[in-house]
mmCIF file of the C-alpha atoms, coordinates in Angstrom:
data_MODEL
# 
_entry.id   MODEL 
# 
loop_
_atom_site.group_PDB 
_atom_site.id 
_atom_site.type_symbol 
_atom_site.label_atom_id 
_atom_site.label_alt_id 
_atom_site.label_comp_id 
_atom_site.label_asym_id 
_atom_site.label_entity_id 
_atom_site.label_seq_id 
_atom_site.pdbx_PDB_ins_code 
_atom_site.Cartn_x 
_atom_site.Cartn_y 
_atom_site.Cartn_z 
_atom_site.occupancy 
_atom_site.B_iso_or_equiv 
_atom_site.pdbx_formal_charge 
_atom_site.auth_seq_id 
_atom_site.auth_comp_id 
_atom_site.auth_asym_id 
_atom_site.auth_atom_id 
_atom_site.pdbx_PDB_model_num 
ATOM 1  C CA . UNK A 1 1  ? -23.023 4.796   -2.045  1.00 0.00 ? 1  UNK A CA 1 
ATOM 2  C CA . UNK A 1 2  ? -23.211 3.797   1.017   1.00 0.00 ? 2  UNK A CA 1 
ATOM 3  C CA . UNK A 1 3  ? -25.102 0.316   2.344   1.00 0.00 ? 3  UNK A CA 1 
ATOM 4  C CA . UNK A 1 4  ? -28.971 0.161   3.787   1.00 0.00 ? 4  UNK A CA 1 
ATOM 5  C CA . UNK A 1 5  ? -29.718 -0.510  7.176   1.00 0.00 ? 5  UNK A CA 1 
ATOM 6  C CA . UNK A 1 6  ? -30.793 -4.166  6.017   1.00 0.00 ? 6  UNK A CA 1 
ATOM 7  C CA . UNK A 1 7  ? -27.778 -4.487  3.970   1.00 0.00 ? 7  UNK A CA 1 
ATOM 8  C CA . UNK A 1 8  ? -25.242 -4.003  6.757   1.00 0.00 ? 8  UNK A CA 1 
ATOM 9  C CA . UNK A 1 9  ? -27.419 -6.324  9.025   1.00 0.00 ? 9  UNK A CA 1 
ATOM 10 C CA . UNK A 1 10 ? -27.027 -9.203  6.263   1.00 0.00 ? 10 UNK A CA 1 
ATOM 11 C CA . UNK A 1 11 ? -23.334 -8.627  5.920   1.00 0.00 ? 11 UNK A CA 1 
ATOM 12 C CA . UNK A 1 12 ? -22.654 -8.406  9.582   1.00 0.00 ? 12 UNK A CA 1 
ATOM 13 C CA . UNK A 1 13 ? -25.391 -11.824 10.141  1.00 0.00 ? 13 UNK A CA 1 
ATOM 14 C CA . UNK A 1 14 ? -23.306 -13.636 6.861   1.00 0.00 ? 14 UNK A CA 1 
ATOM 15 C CA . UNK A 1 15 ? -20.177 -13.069 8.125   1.00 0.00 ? 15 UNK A CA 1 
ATOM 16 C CA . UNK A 1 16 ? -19.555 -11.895 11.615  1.00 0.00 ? 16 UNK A CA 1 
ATOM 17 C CA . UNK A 1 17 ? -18.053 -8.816  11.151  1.00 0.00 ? 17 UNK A CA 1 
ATOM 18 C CA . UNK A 1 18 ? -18.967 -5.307  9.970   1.00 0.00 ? 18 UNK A CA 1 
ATOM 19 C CA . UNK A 1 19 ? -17.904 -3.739  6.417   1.00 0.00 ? 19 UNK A CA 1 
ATOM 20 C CA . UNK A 1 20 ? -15.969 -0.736  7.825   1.00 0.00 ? 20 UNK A CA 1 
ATOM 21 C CA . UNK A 1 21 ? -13.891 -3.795  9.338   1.00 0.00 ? 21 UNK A CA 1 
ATOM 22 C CA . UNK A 1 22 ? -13.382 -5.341  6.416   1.00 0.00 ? 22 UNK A CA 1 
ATOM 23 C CA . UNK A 1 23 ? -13.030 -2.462  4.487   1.00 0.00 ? 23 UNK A CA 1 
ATOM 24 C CA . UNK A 1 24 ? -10.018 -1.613  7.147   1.00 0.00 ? 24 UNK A CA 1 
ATOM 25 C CA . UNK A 1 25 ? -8.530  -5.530  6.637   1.00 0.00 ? 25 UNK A CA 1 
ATOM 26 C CA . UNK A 1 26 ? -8.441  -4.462  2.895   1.00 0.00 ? 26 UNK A CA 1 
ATOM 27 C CA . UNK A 1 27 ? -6.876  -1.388  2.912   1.00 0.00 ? 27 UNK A CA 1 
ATOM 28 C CA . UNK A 1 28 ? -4.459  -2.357  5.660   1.00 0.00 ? 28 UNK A CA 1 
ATOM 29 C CA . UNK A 1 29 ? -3.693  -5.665  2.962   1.00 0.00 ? 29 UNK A CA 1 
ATOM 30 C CA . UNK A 1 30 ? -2.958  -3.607  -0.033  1.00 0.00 ? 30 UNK A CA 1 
ATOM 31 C CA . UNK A 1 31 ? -0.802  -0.493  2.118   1.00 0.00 ? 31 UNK A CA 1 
ATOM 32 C CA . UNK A 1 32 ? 1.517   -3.583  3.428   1.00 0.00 ? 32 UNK A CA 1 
ATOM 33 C CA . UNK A 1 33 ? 2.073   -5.173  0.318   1.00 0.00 ? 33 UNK A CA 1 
ATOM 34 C CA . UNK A 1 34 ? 2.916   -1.741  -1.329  1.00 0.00 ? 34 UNK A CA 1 
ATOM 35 C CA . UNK A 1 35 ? 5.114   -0.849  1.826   1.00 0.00 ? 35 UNK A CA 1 
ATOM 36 C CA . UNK A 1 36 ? 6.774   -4.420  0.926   1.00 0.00 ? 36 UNK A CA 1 
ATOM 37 C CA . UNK A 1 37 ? 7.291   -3.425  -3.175  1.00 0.00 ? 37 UNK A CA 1 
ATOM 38 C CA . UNK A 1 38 ? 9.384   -0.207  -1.587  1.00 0.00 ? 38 UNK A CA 1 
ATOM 39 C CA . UNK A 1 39 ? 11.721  -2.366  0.693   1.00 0.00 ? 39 UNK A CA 1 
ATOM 40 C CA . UNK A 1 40 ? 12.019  -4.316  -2.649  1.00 0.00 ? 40 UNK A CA 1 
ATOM 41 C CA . UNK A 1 41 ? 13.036  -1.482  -5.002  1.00 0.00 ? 41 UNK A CA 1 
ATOM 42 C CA . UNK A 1 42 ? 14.909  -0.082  -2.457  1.00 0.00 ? 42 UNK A CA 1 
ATOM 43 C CA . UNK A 1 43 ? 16.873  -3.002  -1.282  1.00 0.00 ? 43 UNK A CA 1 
ATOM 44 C CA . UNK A 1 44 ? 17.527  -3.795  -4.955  1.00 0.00 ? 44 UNK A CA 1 
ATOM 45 C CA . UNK A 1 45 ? 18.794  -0.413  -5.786  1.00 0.00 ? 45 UNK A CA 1 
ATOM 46 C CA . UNK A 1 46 ? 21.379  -0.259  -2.986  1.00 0.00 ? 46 UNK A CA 1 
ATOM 47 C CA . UNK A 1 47 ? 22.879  -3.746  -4.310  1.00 0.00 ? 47 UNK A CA 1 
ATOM 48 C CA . UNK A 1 48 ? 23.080  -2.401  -7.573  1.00 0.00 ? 48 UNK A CA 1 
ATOM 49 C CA . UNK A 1 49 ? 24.383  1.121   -5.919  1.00 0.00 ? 49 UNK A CA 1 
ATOM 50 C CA . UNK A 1 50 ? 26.848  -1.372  -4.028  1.00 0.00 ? 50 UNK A CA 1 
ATOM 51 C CA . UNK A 1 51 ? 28.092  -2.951  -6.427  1.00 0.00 ? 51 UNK A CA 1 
ATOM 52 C CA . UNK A 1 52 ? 28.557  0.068   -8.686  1.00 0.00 ? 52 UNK A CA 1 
ATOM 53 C CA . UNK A 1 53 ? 26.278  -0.962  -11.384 1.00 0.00 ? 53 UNK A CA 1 
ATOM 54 C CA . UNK A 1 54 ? 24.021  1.893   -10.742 1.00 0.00 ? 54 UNK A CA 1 
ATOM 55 C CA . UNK A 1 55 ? 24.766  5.110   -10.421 1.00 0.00 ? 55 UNK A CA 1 
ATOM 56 C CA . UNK A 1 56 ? 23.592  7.522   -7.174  1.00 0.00 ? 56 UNK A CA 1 
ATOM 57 C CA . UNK A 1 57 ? 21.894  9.507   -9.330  1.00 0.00 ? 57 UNK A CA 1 
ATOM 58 C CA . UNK A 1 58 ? 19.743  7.359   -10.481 1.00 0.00 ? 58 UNK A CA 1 
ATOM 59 C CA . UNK A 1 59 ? 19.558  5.406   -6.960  1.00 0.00 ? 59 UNK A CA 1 
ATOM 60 C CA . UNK A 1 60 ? 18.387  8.641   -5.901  1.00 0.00 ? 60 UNK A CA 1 
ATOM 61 C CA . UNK A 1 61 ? 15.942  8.918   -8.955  1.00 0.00 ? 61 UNK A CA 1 
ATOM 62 C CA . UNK A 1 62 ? 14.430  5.530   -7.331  1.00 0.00 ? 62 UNK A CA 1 
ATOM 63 C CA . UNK A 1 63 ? 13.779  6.457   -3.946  1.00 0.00 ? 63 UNK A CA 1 
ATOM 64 C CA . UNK A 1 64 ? 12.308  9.864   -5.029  1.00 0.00 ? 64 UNK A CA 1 
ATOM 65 C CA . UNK A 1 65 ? 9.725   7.701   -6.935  1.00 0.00 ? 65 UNK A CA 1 
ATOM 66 C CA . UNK A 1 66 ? 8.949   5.032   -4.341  1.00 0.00 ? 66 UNK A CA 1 
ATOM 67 C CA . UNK A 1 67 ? 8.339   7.809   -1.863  1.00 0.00 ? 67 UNK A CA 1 
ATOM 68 C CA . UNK A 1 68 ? 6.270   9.540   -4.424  1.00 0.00 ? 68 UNK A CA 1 
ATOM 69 C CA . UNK A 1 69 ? 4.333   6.517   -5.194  1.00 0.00 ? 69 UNK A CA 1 
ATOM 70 C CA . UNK A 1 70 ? 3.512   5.390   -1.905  1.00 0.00 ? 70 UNK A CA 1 
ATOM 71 C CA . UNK A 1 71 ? 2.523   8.932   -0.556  1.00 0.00 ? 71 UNK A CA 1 
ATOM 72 C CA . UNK A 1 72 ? -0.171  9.154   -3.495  1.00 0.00 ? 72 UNK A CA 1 
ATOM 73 C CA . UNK A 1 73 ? -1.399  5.508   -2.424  1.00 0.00 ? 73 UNK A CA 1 
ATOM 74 C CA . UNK A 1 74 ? -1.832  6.455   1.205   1.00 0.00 ? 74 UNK A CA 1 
ATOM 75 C CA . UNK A 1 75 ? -3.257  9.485   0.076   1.00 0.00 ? 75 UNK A CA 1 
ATOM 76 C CA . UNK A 1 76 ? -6.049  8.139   -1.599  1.00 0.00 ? 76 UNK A CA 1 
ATOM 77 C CA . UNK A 1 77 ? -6.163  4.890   0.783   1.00 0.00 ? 77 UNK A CA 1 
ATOM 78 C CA . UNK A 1 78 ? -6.426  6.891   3.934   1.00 0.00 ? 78 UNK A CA 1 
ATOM 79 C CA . UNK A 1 79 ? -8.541  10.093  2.897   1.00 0.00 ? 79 UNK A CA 1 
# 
């Protein structure tokens, strides 16, 4: 649903900025800290790789889910 000519005038007066804007800050907020989790389970799984306590298979197994996971989140953040 989207807003009413009066609506988007009150948000804009209220707080200086328009909604798609904020809508963007938002968005670009929640793609960054999910782009951060992925350094995070990656970095994590080449230490344990590293240090042999994890096997590649199952390193693997990790980064074949991160990517997963964050291509279905930009998928439905971006269309």
């Amino acid at each position: 649903m989207s807003m009413t000519d009066a609506q988007t005038s009150a948000f804009q007066n209220a707080s200086g900025f328009l909604p798609q804007s904020s809508s963007t800050l938002w968005i670009s907020l929640v793609l960054v800290l999910a782009l951060l989790w992925c350094a995070w389970v990656m970095w994590t799984a080449y230490r344990g790789w590293a240090t042999g306590s994890v096997r590649f298979g199952a390193f693997g197994g990790s980064a074949v889910r991160v990517l997963l996971t964050l291509l279905v989140l930009m998928f439905f953040t971006l269309s």
